[in-house]
Backbone as numpy.savetxt, mean C-alpha at the origin, in Angstrom:
# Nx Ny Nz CAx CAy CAz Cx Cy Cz
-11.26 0.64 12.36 -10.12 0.67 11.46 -9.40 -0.68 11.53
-9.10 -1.23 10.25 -8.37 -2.27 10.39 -7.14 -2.01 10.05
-6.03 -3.03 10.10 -4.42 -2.91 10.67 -4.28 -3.78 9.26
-2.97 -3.62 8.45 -2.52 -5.00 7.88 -1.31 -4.88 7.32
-0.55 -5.82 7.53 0.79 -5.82 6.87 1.07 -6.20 5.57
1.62 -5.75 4.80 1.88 -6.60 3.78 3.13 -6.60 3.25
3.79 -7.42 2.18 5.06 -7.07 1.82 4.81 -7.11 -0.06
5.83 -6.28 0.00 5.08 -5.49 -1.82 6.58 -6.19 -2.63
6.17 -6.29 -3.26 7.12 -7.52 -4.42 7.60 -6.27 -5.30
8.81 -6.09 -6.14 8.85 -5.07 -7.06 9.53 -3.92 -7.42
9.51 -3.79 -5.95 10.53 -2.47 -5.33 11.81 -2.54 -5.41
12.24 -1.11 -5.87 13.81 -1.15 -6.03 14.40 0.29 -5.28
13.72 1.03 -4.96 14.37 2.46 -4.11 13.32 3.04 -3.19
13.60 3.80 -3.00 12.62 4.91 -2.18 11.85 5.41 -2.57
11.84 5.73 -4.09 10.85 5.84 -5.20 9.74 5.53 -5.03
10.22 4.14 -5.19 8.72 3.10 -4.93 7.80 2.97 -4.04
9.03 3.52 -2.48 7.56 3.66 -1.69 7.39 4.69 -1.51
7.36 5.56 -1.68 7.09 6.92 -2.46 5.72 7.08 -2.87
5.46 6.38 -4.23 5.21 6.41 -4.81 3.58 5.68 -4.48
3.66 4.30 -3.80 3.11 3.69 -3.27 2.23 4.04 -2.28
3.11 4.74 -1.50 2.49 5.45 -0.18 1.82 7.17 -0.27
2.26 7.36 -1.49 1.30 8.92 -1.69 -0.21 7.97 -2.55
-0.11 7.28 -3.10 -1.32 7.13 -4.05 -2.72 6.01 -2.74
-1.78 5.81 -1.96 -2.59 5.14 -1.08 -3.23 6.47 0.04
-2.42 7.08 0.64 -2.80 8.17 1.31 -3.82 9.39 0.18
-3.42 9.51 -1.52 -4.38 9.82 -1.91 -5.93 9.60 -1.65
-6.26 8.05 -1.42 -7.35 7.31 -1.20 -7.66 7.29 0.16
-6.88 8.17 1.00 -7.72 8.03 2.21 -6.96 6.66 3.05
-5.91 6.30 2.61 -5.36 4.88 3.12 -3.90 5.64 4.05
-4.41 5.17 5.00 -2.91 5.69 5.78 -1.80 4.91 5.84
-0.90 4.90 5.27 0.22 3.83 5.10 1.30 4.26 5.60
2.29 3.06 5.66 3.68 3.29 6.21 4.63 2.57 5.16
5.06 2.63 3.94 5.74 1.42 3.14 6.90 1.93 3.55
7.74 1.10 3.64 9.54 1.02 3.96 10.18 0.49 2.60
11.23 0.70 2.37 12.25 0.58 0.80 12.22 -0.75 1.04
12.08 -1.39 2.03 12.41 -2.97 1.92 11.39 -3.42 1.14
10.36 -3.14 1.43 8.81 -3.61 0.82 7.69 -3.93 1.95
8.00 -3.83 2.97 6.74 -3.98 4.11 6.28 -2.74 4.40
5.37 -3.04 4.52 3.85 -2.07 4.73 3.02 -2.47 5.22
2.24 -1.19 6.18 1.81 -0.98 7.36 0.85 -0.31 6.90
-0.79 -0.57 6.61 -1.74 -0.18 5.74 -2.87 -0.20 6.90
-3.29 1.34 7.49 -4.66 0.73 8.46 -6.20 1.84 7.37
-7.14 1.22 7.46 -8.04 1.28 6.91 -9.75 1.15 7.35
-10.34 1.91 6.49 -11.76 1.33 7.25 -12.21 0.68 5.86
-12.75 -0.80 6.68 -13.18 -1.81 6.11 -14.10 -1.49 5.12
-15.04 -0.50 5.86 -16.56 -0.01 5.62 -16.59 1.03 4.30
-14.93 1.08 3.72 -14.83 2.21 2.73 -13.89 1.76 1.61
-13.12 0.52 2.21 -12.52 -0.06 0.89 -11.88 -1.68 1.81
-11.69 -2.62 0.81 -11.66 -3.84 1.22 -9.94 -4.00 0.90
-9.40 -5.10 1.54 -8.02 -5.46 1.60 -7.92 -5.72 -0.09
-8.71 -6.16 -0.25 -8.12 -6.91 -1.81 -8.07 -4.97 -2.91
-9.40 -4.56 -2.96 -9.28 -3.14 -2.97 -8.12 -2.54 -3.01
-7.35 -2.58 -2.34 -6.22 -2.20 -2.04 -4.71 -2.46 -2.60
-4.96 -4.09 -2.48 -4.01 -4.67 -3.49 -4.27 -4.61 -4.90
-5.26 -4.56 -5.31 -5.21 -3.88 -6.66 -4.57 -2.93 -7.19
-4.60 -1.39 -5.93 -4.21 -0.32 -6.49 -2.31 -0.40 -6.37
-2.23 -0.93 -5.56 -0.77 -1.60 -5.48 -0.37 -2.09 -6.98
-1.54 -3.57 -7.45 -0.82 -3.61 -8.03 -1.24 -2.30 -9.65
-2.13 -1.79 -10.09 -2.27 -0.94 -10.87 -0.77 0.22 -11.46
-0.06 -0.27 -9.83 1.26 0.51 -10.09 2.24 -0.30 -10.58
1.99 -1.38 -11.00 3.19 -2.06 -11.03 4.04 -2.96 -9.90
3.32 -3.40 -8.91 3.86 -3.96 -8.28 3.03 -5.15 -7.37
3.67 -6.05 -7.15 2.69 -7.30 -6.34 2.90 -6.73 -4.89
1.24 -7.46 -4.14 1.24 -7.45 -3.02 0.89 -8.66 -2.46
């Protein structure tokens, strides 16, 4: 499993990581997003790639 932080551009409430963090845990992505915008994303490599990821981020509307 890999570890990665990121900080998500975009966000304006709790909503967002909300929102963010159910559609990632949909996928099997275990996340932690905070209202600030950092996030705590661990993953297996072997089933989806970092960039992978930031896509679906941004698909929602928001940069990673």
């Amino acid at each position: 499993m890999k570890k990665i932080n990121l900080m998500i551009k975009g966000m304006h409430c709790s909503s967002c990581s909300k929102l963010i963090q159910g559609e990632l845990e949909d996928k099997r992505i275990k996340a932690q997003v905070q209202d600030t915008g950092k996030a705590l994303i661990e993953f297996d490599e072997k089933k989806i790639s970092e960039q992978q990821i930031k896509d679906i981020i941004k698909e929602l509307g928001y940069q990673a």
